[in-house]
PyMOL Python script that loads the backbone (N, CA, C, O; Angstrom):
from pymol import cmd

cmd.read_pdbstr("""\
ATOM      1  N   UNK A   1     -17.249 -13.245  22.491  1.00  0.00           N
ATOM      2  CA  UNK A   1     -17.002 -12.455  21.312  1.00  0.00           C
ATOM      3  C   UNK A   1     -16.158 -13.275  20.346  1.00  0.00           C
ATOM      4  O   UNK A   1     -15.186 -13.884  20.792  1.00  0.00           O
ATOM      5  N   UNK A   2     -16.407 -13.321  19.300  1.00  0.00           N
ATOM      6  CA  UNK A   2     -16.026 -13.732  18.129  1.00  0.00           C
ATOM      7  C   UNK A   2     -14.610 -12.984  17.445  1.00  0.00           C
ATOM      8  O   UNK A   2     -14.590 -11.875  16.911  1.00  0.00           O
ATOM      9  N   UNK A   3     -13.387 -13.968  17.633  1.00  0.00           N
ATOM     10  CA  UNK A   3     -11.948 -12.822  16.833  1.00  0.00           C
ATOM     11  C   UNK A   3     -12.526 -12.498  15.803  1.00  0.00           C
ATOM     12  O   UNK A   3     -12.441 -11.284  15.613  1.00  0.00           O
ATOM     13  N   UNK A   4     -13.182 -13.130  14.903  1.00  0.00           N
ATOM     14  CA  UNK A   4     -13.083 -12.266  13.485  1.00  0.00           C
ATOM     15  C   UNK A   4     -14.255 -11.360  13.337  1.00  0.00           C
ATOM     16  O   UNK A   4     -14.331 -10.687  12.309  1.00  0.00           O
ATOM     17  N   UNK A   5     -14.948 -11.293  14.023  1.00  0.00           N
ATOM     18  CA  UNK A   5     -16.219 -10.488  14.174  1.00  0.00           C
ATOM     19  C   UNK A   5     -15.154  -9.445  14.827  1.00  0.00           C
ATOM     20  O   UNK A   5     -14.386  -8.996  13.976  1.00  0.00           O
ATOM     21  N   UNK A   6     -14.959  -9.016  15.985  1.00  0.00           N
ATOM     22  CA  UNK A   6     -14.281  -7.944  16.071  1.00  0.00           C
ATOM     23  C   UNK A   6     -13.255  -7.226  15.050  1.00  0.00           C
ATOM     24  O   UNK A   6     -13.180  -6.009  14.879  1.00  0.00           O
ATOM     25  N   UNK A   7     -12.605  -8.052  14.509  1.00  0.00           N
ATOM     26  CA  UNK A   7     -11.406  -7.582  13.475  1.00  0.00           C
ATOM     27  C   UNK A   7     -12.067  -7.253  12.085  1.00  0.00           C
ATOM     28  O   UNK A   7     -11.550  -6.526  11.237  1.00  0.00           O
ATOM     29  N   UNK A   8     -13.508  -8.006  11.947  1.00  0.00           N
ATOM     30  CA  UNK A   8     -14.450  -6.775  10.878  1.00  0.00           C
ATOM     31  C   UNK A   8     -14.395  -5.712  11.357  1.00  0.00           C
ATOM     32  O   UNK A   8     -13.668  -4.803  10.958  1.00  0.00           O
ATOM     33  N   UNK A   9     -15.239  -5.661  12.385  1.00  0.00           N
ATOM     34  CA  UNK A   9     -15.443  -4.476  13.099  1.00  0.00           C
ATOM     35  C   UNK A   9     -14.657  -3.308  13.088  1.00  0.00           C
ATOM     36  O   UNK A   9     -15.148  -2.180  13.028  1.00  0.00           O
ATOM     37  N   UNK A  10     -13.220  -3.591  13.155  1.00  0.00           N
ATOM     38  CA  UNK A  10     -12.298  -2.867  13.112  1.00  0.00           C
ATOM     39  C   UNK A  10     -11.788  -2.438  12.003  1.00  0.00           C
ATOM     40  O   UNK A  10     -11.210  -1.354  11.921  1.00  0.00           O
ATOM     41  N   UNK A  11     -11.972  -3.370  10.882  1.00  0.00           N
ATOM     42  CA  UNK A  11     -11.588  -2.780   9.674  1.00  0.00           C
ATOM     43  C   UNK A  11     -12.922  -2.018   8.612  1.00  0.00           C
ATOM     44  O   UNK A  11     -12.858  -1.396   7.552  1.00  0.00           O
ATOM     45  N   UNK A  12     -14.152  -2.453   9.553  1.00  0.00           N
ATOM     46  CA  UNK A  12     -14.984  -1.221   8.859  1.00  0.00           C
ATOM     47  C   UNK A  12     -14.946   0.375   9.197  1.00  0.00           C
ATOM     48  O   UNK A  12     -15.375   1.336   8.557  1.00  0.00           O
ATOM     49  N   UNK A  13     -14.188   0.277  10.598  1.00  0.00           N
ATOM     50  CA  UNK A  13     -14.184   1.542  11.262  1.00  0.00           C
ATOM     51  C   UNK A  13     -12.923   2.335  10.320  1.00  0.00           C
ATOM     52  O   UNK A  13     -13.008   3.359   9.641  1.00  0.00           O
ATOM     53  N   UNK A  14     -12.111   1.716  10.492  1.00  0.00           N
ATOM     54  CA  UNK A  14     -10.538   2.007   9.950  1.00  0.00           C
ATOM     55  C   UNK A  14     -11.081   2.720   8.167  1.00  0.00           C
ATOM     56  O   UNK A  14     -10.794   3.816   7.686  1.00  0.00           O
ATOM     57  N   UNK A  15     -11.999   1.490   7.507  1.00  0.00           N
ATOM     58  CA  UNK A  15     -12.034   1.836   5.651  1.00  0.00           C
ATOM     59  C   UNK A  15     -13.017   3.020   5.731  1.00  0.00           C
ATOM     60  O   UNK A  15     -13.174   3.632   4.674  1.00  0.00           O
ATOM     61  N   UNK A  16     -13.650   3.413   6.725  1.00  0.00           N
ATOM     62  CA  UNK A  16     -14.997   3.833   6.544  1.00  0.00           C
ATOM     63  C   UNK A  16     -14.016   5.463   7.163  1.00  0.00           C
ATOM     64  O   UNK A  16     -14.339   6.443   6.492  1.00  0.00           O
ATOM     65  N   UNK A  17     -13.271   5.678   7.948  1.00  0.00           N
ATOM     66  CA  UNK A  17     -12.722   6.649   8.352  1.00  0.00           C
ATOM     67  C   UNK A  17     -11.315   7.196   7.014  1.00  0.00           C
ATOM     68  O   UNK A  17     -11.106   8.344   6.620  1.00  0.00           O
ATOM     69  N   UNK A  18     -10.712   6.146   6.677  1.00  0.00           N
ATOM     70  CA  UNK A  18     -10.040   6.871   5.190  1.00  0.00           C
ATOM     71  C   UNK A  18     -11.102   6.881   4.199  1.00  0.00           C
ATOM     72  O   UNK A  18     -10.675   7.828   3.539  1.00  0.00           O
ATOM     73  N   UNK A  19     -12.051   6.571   3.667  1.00  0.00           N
ATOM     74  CA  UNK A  19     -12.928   6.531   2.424  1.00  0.00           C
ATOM     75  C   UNK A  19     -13.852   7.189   2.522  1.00  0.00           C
ATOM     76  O   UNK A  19     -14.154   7.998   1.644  1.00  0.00           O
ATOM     77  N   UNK A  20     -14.767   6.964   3.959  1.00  0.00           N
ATOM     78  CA  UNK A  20     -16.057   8.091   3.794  1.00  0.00           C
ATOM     79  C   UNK A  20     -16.611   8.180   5.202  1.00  0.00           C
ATOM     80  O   UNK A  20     -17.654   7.628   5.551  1.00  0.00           O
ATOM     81  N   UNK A  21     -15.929   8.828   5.890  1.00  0.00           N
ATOM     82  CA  UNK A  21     -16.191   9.509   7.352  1.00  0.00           C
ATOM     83  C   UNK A  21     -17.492   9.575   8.059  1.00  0.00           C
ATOM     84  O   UNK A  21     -17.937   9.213   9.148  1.00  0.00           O
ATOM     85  N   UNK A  22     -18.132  10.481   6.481  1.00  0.00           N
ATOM     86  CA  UNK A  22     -20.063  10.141   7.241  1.00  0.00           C
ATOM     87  C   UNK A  22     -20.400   9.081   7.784  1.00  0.00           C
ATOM     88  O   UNK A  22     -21.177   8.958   8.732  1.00  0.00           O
ATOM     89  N   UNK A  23     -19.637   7.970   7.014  1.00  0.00           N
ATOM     90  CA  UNK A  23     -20.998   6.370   7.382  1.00  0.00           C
ATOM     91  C   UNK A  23     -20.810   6.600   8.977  1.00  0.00           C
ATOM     92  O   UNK A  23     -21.723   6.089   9.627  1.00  0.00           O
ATOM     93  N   UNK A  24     -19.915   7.198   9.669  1.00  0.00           N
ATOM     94  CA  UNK A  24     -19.413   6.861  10.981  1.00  0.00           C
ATOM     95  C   UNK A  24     -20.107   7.922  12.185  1.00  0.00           C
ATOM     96  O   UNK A  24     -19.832   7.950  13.384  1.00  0.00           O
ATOM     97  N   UNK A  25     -20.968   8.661  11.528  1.00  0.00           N
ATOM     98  CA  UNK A  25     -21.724   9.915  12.192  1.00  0.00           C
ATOM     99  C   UNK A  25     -23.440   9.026  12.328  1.00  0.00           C
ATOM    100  O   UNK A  25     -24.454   9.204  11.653  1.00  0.00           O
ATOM    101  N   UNK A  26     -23.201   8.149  13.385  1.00  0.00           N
ATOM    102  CA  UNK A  26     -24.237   7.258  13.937  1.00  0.00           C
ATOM    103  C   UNK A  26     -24.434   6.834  14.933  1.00  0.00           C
ATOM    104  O   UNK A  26     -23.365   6.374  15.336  1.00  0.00           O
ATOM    105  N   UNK A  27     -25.398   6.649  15.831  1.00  0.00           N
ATOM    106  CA  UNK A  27     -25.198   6.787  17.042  1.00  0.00           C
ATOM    107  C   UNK A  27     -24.712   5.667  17.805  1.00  0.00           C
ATOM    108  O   UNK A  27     -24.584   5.708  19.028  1.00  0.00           O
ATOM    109  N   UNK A  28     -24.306   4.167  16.732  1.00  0.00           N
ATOM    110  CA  UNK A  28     -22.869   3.260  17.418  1.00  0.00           C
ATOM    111  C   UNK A  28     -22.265   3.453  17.836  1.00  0.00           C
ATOM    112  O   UNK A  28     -21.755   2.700  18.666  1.00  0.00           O
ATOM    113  N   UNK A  29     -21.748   4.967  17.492  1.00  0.00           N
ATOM    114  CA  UNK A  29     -20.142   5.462  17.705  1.00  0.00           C
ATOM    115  C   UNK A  29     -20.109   5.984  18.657  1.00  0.00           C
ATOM    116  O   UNK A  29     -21.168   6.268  19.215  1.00  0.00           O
ATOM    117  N   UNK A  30     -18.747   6.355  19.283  1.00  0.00           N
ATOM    118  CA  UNK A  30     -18.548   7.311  20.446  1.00  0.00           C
ATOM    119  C   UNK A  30     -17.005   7.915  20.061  1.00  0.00           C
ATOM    120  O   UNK A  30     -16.070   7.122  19.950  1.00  0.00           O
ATOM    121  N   UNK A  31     -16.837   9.124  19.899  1.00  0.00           N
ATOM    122  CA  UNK A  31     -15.387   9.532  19.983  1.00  0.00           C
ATOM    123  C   UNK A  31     -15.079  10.481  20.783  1.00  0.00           C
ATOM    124  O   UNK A  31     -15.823  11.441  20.986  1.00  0.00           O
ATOM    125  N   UNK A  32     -14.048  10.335  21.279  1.00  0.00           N
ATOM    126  CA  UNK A  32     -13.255  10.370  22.542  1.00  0.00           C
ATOM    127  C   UNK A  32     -11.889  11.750  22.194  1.00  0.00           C
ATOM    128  O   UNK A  32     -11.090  11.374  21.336  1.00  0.00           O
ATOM    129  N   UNK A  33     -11.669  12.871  22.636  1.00  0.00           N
ATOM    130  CA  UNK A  33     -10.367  13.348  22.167  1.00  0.00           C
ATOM    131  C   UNK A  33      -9.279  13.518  23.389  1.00  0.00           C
ATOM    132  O   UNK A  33      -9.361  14.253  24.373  1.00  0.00           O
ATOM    133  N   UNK A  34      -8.203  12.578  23.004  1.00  0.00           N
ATOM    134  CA  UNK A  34      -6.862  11.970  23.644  1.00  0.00           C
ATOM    135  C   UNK A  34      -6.327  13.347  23.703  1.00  0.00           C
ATOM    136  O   UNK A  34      -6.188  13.889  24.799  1.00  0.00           O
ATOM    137  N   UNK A  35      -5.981  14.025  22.473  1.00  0.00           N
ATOM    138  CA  UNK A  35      -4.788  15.337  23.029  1.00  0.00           C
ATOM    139  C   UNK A  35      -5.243  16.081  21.789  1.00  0.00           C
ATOM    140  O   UNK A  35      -6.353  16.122  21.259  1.00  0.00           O
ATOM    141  N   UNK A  36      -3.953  16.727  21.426  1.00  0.00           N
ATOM    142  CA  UNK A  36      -4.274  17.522  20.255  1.00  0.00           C
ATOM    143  C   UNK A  36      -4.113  17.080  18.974  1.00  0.00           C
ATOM    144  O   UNK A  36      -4.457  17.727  17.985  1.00  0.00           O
ATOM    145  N   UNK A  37      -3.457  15.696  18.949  1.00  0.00           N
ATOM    146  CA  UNK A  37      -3.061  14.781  17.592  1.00  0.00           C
ATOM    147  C   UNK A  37      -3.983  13.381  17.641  1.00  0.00           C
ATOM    148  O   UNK A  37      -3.892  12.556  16.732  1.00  0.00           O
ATOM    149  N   UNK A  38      -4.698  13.226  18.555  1.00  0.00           N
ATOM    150  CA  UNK A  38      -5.347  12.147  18.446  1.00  0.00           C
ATOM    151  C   UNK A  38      -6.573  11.936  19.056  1.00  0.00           C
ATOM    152  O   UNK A  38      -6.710  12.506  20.138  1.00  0.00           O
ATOM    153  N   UNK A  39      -7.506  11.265  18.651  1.00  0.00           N
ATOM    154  CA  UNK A  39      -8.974  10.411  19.536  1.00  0.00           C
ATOM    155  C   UNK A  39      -9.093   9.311  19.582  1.00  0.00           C
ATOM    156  O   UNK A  39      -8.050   8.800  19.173  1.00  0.00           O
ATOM    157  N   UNK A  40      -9.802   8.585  19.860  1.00  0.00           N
ATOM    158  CA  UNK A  40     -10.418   6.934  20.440  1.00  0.00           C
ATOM    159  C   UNK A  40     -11.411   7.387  19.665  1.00  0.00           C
ATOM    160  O   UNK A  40     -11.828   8.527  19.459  1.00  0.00           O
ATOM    161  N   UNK A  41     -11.830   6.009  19.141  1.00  0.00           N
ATOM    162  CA  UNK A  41     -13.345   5.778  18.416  1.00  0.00           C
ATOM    163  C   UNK A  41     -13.883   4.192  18.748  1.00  0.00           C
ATOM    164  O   UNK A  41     -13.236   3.145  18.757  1.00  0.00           O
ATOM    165  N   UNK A  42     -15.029   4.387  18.960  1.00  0.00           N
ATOM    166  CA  UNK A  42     -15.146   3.153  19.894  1.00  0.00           C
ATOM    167  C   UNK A  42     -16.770   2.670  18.648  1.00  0.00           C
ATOM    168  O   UNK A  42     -17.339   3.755  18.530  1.00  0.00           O
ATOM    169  N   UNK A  43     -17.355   1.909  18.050  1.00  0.00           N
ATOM    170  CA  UNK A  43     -17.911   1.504  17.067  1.00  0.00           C
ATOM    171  C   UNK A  43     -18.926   0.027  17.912  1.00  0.00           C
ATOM    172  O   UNK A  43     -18.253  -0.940  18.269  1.00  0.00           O
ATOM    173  N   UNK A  44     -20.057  -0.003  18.091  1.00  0.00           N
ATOM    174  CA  UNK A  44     -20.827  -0.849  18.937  1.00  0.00           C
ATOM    175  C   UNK A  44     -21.288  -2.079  17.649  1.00  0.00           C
ATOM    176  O   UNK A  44     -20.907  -1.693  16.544  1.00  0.00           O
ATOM    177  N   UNK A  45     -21.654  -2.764  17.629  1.00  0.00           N
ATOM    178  CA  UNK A  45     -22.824  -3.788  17.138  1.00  0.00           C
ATOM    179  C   UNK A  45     -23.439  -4.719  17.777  1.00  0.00           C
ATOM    180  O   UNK A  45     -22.945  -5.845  17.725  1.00  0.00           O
ATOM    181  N   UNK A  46     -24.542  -4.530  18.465  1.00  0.00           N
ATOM    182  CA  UNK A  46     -24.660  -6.272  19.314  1.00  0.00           C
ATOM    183  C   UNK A  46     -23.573  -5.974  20.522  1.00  0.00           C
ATOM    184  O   UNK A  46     -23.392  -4.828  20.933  1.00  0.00           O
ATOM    185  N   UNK A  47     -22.927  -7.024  21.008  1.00  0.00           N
ATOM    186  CA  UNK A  47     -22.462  -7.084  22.060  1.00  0.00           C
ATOM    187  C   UNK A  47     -20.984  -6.657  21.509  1.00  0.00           C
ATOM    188  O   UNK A  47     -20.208  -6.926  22.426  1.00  0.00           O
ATOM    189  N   UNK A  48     -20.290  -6.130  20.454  1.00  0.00           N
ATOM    190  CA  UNK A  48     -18.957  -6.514  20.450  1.00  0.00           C
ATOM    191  C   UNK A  48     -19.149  -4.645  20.301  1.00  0.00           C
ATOM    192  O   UNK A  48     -20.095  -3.888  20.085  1.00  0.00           O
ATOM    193  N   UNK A  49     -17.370  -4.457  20.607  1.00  0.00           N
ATOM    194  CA  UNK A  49     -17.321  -3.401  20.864  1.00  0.00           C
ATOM    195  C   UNK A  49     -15.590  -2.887  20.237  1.00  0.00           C
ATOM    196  O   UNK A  49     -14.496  -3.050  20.777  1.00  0.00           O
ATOM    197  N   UNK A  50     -15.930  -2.269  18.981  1.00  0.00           N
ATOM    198  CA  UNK A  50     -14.047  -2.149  18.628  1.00  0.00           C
ATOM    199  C   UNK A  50     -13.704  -0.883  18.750  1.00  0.00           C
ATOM    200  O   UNK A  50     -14.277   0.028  18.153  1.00  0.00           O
ATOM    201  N   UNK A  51     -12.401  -0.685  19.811  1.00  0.00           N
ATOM    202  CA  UNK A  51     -12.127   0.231  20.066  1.00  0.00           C
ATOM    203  C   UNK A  51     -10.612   0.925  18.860  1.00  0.00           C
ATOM    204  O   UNK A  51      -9.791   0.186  18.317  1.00  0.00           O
ATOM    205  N   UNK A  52     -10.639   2.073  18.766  1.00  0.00           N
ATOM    206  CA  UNK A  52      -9.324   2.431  17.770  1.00  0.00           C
ATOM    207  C   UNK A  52      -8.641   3.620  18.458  1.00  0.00           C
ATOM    208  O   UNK A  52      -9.132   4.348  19.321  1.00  0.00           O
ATOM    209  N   UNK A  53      -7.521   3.676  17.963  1.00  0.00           N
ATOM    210  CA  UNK A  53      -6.810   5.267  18.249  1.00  0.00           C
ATOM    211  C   UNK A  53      -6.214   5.778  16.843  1.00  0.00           C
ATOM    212  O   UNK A  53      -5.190   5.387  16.283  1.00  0.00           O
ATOM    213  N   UNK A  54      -7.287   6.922  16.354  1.00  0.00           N
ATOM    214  CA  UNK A  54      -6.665   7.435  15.586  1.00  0.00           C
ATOM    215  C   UNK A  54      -5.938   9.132  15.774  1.00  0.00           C
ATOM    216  O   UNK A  54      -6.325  10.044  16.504  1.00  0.00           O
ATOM    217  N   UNK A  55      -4.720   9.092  14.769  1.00  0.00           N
ATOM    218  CA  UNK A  55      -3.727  10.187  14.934  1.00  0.00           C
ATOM    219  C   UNK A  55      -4.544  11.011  13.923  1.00  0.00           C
ATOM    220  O   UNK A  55      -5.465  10.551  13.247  1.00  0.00           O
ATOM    221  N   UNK A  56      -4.004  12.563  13.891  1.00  0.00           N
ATOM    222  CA  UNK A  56      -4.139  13.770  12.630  1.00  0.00           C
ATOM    223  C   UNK A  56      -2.549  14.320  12.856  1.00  0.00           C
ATOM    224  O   UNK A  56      -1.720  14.132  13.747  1.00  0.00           O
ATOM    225  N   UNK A  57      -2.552  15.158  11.491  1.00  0.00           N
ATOM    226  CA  UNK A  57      -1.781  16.101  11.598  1.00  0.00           C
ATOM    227  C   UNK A  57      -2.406  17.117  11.871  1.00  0.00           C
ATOM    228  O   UNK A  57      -3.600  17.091  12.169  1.00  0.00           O
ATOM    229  N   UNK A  58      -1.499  18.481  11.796  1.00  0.00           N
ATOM    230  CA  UNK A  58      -1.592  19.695  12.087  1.00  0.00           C
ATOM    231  C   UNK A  58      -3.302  20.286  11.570  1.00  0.00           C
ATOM    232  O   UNK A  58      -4.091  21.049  12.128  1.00  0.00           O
ATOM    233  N   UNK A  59      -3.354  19.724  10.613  1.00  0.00           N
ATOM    234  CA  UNK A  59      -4.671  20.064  10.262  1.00  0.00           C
ATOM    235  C   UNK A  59      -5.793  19.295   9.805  1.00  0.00           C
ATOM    236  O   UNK A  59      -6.586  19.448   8.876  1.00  0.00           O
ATOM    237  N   UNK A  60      -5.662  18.483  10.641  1.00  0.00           N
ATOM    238  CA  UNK A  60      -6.930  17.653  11.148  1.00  0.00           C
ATOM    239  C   UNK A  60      -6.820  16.171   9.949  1.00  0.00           C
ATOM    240  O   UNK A  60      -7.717  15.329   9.971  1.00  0.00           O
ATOM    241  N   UNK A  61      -6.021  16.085   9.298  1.00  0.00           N
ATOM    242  CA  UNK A  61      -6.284  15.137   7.964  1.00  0.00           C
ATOM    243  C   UNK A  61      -5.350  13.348   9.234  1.00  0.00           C
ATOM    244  O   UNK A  61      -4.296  13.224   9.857  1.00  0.00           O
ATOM    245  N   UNK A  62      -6.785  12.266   8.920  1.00  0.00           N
ATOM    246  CA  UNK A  62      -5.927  11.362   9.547  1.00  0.00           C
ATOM    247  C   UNK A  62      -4.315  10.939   9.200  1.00  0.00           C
ATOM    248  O   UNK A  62      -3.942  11.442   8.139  1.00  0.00           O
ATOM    249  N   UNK A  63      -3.251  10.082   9.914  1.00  0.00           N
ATOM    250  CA  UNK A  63      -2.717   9.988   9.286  1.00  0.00           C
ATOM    251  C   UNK A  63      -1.655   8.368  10.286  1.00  0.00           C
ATOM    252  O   UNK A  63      -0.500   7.944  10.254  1.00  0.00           O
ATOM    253  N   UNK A  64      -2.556   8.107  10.803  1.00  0.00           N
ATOM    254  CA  UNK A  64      -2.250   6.447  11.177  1.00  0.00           C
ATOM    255  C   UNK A  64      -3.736   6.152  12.058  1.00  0.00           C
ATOM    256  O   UNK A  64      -4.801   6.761  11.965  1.00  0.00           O
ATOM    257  N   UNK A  65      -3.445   5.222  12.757  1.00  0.00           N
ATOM    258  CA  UNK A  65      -4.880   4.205  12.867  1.00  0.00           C
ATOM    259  C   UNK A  65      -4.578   2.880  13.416  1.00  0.00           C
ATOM    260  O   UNK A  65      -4.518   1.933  12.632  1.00  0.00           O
ATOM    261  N   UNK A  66      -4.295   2.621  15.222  1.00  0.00           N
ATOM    262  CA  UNK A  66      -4.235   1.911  15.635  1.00  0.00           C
ATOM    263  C   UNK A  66      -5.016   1.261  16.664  1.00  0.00           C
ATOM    264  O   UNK A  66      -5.882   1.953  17.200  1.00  0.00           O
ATOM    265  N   UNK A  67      -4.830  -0.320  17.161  1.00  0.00           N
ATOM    266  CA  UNK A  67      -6.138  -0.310  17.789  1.00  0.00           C
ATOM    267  C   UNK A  67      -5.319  -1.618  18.002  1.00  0.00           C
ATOM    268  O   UNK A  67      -4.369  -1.884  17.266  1.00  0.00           O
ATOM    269  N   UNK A  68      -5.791  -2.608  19.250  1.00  0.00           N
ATOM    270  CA  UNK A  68      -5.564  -4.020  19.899  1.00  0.00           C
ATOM    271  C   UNK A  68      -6.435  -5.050  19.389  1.00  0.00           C
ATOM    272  O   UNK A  68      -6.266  -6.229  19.699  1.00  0.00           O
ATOM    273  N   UNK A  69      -7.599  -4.564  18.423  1.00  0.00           N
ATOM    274  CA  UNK A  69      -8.630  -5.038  18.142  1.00  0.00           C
ATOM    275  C   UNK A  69      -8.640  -5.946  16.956  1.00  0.00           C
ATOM    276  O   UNK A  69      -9.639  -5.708  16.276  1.00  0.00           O
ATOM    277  N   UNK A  70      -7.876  -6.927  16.439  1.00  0.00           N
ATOM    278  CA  UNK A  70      -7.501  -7.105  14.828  1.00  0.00           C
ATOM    279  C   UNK A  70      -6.775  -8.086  16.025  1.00  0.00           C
ATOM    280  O   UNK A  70      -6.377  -7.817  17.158  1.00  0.00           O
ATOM    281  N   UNK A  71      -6.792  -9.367  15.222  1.00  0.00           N
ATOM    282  CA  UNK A  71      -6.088 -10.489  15.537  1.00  0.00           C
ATOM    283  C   UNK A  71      -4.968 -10.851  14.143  1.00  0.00           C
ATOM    284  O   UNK A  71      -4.828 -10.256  13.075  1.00  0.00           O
ATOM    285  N   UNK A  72      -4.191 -12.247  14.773  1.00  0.00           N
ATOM    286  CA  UNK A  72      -3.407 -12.464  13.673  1.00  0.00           C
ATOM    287  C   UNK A  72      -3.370 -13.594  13.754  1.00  0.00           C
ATOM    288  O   UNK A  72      -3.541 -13.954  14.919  1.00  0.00           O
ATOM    289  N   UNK A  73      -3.108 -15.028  12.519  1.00  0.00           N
ATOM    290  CA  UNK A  73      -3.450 -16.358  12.886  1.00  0.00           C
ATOM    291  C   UNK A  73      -1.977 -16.582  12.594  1.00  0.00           C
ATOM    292  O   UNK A  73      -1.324 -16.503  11.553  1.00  0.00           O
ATOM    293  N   UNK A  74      -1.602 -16.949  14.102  1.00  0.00           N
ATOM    294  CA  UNK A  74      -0.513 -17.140  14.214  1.00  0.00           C
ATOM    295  C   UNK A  74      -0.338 -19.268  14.294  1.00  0.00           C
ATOM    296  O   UNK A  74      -1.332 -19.974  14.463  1.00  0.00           O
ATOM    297  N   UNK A  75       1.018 -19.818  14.138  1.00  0.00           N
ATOM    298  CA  UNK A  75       1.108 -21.168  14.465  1.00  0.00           C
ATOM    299  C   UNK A  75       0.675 -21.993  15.345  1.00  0.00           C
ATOM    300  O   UNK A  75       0.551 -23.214  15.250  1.00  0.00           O
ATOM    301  N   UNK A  76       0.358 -21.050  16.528  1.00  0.00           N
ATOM    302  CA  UNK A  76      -0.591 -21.805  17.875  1.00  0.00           C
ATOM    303  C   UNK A  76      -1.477 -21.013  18.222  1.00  0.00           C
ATOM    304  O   UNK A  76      -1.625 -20.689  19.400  1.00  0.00           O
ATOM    305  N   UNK A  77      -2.483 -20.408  16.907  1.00  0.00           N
ATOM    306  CA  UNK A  77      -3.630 -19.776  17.065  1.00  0.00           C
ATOM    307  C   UNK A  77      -3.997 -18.662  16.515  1.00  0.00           C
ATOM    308  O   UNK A  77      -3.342 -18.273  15.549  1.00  0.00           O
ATOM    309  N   UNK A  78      -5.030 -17.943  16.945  1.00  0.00           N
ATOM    310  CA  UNK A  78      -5.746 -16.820  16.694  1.00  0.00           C
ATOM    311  C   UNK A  78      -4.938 -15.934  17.979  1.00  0.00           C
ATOM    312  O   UNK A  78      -5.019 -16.221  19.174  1.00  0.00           O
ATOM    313  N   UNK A  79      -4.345 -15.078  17.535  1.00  0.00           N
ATOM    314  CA  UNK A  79      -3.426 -13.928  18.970  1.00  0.00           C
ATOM    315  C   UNK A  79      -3.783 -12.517  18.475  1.00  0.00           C
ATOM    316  O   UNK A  79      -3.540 -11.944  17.413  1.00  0.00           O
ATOM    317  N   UNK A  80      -4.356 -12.189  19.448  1.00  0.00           N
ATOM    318  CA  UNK A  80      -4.580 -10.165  19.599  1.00  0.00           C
ATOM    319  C   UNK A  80      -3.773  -9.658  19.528  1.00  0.00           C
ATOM    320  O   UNK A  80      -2.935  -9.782  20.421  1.00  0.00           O
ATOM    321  N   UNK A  81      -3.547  -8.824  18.481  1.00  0.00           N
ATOM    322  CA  UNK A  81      -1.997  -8.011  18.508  1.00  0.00           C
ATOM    323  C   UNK A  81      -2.364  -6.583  17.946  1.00  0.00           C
ATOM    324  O   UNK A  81      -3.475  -6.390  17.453  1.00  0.00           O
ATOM    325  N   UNK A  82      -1.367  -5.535  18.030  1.00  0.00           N
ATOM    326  CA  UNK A  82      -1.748  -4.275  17.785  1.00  0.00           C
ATOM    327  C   UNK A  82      -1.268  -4.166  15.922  1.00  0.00           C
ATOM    328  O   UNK A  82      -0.158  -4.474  15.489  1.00  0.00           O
ATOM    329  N   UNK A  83      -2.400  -3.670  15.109  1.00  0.00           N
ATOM    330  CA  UNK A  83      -2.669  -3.104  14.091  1.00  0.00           C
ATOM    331  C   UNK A  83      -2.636  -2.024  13.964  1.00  0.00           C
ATOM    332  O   UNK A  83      -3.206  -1.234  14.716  1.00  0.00           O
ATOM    333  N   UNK A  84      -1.823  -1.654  12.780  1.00  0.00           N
ATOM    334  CA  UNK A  84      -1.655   0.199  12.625  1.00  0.00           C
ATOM    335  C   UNK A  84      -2.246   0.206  10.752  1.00  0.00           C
ATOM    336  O   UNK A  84      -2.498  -0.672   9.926  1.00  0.00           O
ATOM    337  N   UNK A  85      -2.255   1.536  10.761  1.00  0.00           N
ATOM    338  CA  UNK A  85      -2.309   1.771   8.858  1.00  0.00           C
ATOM    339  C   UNK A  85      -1.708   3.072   8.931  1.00  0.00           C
ATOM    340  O   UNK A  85      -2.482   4.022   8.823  1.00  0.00           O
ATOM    341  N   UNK A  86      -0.445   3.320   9.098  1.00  0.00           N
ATOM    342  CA  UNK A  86      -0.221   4.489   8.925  1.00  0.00           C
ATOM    343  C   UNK A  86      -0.783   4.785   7.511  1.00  0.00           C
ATOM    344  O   UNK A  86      -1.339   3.927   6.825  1.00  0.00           O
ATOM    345  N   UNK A  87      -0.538   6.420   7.030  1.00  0.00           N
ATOM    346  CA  UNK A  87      -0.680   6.945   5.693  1.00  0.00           C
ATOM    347  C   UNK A  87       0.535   8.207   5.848  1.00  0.00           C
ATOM    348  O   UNK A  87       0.963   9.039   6.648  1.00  0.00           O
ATOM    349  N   UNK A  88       0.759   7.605   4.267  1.00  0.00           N
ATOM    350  CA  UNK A  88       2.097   8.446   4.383  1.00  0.00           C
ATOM    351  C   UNK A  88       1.936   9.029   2.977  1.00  0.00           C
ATOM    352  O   UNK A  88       2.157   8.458   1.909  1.00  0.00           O
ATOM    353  N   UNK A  89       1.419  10.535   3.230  1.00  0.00           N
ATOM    354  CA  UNK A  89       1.015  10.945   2.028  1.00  0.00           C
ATOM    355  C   UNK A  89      -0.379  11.325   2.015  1.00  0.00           C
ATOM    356  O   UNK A  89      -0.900  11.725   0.974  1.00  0.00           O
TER     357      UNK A  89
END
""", "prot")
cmd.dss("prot")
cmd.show_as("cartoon", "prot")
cmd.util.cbc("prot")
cmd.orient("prot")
């Protein structure tokens, strides 16, 4: 698997879930419900596979968006690290 191919992956899931929810009602997807504030969304293409955890409030509106899936180019490389977007507001 390809870092930056996954970390698309992840940020189409992430823009496509604040901007326009439908694109994501396809049968790539799989979502998962964690508790009463949150689900897993898991987004296929080909062999790669990006997994997320997104939060709601009280009434269902997202309101962060994290996931292991998003790298960072760090001084001795490409390193997997955890990505959030909260929304505040």
């Amino acid at each position: 698997m390809a870092a930056p191919d996954l970390g698309e992956l992840t940020t189409y899931v992430n823009d496509a879930l604040m901007l326009a929810p439908s694109m994501l009602l396809i049968p790539a997807l799989t979502w998962r419900a964690v508790d009463d504030d949150s689900f897993d969304i898991s987004m296929s293409d080909g062999t790669i596979t990006a997994t997320s955890r997104v939060y709601v409030d009280e009434q269902g509106r997202m309101v962060d968006f994290s996931t292991t899936d998003r790298w960072a180019a760090l001084p001795g490389g490409l390193t997997r690290t955890r990505w959030t977007t909260p929304i505040d507001g």
